[in-house]
KOLDREN-905048 format. One record per residue (C-alpha): x, y, z; residue number from 1. Coordinates in nm, 3 decimals. Each point is the difference from the previous one (the first is absolute). Layout:
BEGIN
<r><u>X</u><v>Y</v><w>Z</w><lumdo>NUM</lumdo></r>
...
! end
This chain:
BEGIN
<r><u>-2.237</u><v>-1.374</v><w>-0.430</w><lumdo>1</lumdo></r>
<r><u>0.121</u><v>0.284</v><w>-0.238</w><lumdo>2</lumdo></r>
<r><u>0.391</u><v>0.022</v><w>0.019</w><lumdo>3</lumdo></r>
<r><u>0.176</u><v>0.314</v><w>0.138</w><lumdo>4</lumdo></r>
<r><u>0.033</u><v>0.166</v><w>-0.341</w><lumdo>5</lumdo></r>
<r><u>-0.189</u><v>-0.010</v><w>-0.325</w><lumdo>6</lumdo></r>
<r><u>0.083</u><v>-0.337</v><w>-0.242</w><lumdo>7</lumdo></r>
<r><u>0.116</u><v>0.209</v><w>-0.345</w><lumdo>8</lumdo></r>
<r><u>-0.273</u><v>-0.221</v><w>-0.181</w><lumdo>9</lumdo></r>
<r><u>-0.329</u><v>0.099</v><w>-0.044</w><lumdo>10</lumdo></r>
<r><u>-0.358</u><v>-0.063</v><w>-0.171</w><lumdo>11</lumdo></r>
<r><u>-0.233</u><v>0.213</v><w>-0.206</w><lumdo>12</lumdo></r>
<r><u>-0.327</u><v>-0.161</v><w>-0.064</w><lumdo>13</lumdo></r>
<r><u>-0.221</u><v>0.226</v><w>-0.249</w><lumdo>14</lumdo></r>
<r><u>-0.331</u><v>-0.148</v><w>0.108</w><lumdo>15</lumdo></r>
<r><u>-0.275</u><v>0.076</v><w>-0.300</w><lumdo>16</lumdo></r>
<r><u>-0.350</u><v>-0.110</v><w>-0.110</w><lumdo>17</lumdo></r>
<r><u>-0.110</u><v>-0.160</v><w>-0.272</w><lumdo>18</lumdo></r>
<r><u>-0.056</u><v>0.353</v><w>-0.164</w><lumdo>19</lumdo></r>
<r><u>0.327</u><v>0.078</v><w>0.061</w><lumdo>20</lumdo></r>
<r><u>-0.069</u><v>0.250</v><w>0.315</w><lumdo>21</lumdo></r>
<r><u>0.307</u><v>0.059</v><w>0.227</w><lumdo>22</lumdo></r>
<r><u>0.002</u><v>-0.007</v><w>0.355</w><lumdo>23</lumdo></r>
<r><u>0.216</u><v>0.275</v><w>0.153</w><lumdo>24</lumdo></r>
<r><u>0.081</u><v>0.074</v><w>0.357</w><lumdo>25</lumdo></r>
<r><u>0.144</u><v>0.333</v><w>0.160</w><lumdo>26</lumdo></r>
<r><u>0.301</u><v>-0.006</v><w>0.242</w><lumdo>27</lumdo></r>
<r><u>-0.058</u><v>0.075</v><w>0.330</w><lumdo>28</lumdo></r>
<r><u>0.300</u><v>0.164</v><w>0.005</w><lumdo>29</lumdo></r>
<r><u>-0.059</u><v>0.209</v><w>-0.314</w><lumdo>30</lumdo></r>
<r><u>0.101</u><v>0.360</v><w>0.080</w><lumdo>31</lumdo></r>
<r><u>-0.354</u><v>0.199</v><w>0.021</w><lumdo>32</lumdo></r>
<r><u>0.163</u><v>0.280</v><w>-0.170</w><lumdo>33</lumdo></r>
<r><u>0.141</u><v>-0.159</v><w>-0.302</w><lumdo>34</lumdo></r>
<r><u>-0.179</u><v>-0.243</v><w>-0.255</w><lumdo>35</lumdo></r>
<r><u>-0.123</u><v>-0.340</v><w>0.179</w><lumdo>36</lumdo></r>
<r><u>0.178</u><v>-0.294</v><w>-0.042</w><lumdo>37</lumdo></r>
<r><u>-0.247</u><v>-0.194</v><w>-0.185</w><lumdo>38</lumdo></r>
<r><u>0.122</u><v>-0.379</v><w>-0.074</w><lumdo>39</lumdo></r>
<r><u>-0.069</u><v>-0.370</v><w>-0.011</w><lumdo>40</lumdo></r>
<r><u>0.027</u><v>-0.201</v><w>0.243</w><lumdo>41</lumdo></r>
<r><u>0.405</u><v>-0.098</v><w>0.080</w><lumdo>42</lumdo></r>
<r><u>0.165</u><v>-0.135</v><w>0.280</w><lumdo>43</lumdo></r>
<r><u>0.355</u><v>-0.145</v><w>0.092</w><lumdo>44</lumdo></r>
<r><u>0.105</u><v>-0.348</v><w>0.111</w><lumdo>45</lumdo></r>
<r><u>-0.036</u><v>-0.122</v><w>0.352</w><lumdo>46</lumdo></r>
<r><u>0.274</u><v>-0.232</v><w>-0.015</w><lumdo>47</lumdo></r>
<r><u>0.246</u><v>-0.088</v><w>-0.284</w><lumdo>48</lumdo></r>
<r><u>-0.183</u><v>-0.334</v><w>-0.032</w><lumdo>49</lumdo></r>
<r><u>-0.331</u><v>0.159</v><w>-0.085</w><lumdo>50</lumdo></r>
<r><u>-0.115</u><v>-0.053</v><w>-0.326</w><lumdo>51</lumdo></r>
<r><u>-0.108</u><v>0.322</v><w>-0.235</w><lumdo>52</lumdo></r>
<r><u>-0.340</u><v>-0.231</v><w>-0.028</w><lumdo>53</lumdo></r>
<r><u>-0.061</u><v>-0.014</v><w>0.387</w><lumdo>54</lumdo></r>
<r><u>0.153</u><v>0.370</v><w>0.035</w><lumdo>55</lumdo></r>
<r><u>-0.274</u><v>0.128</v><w>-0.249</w><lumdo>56</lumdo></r>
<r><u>-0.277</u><v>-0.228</v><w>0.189</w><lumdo>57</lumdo></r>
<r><u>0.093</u><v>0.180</v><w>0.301</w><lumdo>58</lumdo></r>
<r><u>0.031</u><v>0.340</v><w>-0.088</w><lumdo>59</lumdo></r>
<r><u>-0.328</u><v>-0.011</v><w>-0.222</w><lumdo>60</lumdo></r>
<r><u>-0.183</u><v>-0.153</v><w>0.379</w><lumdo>61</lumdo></r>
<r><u>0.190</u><v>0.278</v><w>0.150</w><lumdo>62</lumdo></r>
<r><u>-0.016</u><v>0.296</v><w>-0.210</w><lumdo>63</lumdo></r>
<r><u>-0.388</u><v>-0.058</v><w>-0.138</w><lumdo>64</lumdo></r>
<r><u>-0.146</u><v>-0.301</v><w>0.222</w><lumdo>65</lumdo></r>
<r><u>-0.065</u><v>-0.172</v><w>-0.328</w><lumdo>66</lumdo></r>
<r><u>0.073</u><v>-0.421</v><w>0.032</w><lumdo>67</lumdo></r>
<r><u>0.225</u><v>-0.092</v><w>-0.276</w><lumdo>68</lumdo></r>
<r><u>0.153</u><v>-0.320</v><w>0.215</w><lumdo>69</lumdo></r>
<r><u>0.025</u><v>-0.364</v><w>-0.136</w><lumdo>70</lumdo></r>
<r><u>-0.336</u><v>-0.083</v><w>0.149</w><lumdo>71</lumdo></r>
<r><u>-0.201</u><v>0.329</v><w>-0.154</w><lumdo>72</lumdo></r>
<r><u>-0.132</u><v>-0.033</v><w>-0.339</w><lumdo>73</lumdo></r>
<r><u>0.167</u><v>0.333</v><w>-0.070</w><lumdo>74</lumdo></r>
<r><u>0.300</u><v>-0.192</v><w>0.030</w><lumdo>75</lumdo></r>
<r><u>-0.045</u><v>-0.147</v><w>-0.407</w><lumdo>76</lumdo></r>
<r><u>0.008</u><v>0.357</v><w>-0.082</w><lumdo>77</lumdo></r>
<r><u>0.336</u><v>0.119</v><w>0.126</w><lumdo>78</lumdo></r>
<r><u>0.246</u><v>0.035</v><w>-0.268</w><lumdo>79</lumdo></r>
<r><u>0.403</u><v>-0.019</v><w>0.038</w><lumdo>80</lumdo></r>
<r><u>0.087</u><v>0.230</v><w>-0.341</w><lumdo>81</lumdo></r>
<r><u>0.312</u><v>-0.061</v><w>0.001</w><lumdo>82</lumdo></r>
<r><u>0.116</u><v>0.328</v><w>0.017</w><lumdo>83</lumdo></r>
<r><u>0.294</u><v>0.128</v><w>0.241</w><lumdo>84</lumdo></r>
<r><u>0.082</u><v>0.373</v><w>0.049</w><lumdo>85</lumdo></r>
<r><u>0.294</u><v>0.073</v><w>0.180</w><lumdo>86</lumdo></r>
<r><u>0.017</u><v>0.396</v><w>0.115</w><lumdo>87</lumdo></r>
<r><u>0.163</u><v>0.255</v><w>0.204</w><lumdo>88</lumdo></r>
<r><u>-0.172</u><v>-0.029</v><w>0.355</w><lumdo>89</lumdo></r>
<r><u>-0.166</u><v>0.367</v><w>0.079</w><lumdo>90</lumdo></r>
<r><u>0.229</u><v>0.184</v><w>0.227</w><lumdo>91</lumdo></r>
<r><u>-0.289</u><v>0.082</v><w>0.243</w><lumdo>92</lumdo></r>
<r><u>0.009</u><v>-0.395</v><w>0.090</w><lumdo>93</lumdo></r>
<r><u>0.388</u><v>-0.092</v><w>-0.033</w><lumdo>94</lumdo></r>
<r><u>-0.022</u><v>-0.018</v><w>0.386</w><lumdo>95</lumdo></r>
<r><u>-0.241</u><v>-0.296</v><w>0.006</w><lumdo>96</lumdo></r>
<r><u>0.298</u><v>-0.198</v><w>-0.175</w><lumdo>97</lumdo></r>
<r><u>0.352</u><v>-0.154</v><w>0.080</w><lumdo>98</lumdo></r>
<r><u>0.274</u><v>0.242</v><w>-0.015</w><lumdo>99</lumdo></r>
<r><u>0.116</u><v>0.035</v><w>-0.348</w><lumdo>100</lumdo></r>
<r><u>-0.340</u><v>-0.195</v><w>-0.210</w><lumdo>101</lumdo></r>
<r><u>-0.087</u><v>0.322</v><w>-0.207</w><lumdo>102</lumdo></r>
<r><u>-0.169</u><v>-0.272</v><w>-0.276</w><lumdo>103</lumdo></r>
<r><u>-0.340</u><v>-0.204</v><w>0.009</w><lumdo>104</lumdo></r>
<r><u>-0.147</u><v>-0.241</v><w>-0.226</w><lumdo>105</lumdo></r>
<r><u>-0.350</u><v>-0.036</v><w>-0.051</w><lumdo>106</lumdo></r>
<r><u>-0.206</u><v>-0.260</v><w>-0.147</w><lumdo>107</lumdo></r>
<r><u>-0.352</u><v>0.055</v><w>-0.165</w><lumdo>108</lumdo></r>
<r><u>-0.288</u><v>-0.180</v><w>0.041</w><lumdo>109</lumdo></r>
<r><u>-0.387</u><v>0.030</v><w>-0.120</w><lumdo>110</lumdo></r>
<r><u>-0.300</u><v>-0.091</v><w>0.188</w><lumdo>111</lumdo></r>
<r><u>-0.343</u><v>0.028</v><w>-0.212</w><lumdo>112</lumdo></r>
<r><u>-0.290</u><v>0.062</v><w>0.229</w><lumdo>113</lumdo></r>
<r><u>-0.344</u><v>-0.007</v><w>-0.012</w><lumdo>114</lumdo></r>
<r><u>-0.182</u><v>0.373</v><w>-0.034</w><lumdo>115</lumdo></r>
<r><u>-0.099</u><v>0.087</v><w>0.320</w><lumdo>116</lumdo></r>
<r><u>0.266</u><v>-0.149</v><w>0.205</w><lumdo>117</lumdo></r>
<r><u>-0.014</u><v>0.129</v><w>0.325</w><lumdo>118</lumdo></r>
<r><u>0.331</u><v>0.161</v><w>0.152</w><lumdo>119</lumdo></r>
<r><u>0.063</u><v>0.051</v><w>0.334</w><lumdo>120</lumdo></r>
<r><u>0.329</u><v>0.219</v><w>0.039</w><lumdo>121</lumdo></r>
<r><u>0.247</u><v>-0.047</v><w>0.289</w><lumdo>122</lumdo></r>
<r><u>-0.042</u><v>0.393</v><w>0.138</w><lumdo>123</lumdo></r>
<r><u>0.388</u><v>-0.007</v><w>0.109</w><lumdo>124</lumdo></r>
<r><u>0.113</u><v>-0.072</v><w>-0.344</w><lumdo>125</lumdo></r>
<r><u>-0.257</u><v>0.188</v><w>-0.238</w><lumdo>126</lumdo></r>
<r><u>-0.274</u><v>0.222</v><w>0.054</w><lumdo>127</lumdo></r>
<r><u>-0.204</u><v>-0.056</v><w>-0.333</w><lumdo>128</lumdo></r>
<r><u>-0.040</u><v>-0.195</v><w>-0.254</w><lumdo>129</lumdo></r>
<r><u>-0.183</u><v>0.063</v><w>-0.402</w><lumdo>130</lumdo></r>
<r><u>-0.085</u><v>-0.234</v><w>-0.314</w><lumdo>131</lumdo></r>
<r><u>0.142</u><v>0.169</v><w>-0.274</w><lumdo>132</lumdo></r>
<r><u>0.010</u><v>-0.115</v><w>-0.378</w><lumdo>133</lumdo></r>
<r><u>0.341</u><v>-0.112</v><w>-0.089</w><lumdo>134</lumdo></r>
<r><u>0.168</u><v>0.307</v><w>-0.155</w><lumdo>135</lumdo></r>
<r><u>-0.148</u><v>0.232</v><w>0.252</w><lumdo>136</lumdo></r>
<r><u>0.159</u><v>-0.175</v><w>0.254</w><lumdo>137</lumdo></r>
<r><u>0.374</u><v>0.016</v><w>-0.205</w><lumdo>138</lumdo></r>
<r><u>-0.034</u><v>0.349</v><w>0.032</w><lumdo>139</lumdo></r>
<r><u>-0.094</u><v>0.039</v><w>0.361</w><lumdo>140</lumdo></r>
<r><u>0.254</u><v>-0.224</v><w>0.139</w><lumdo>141</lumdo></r>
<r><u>0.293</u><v>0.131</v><w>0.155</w><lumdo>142</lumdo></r>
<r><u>0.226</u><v>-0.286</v><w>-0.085</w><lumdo>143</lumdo></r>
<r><u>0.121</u><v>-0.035</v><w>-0.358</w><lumdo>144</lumdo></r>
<r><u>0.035</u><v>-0.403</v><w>0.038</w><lumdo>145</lumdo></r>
<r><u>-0.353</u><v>-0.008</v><w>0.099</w><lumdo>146</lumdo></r>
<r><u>-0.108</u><v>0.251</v><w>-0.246</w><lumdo>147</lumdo></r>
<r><u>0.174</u><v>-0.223</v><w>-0.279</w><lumdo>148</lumdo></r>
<r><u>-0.154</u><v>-0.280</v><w>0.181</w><lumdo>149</lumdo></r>
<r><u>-0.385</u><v>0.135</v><w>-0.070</w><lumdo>150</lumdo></r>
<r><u>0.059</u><v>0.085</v><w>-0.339</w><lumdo>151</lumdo></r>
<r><u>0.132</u><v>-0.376</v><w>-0.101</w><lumdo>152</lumdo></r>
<r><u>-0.368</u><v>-0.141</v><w>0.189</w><lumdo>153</lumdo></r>
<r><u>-0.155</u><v>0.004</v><w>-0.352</w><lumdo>154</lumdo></r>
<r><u>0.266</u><v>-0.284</v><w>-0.075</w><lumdo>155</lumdo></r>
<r><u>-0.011</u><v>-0.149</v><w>0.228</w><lumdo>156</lumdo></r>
<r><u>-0.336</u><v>-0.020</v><w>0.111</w><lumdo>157</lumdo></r>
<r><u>-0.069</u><v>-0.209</v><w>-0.337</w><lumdo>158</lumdo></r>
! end
């Protein structure tokens, strides 16, 4: 059960192929008249207990339909990098928070893929999705964590 307001920790998962091409999915919510939200996949806590591991299984099964759970083979290729960015939340979602939590923290993971992957997008939360090589994807996403986050795949990819 999610709780009555949004957990100020969060996940984004760049999920790549081998040849380094980025997945990116576009907001539902993106405003039609300005440039689309294009990101990775992310995703808040359910509960305070939750892991960022099992968060970022979730939201990847959520957000793309793609099995990255302890049982999947997928699973080997989900990588905690160790990375934490801690930002401003965006004013247009302060009201899915606690009173007062302006802050989030947000830790990166990697999930190599197989080319082809099949994604299967849940229509509420995005509305499409594009493999994009690394760099190309920096530039199109409207987050600058996750835009910092694509350009560091090269290293981390390796």
């Amino acid at each position: 059960m999610r709780p009555a307001v949004k957990i100020p920790q969060s996940v984004l998962v760049i999920i790549y192929t081998p040849s380094l091409q980025v997945l990116l999915i576009r907001r539902a919510d993106s405003d039609p008249a300005a440039s689309a939200f294009w990101q990775s996949v992310t995703g808040s806590k359910d509960h305070a207990d939750e892991s960022f591991e099992e968060t970022a299984v979730r939201e990847v099964r959520e957000e793309t339909g793609i099995d990255c759970s302890p049982a999947s083979p997928l699973n080997a290729h989900l990588r905690d990098w160790a990375l934490e960015n801690v930002y401003p939340i965006y004013p247009r979602w302060l009201h899915r928070y606690a009173p007062g939590v302006v802050f989030n923290t947000e830790r990166v993971f990697g999930l190599r893929v197989p080319e082809g992957t099949a994604v299967q997008l849940e229509p509420r939360e995005h509305t499409a999705f594009q493999w994009l090589p690394y760099a190309q994807a920096a530039a199109l996403c409207f987050s600058p964590s996750n835009a910092e986050a694509c350009l560091l795949l090269p290293r981390f990819a390796s």
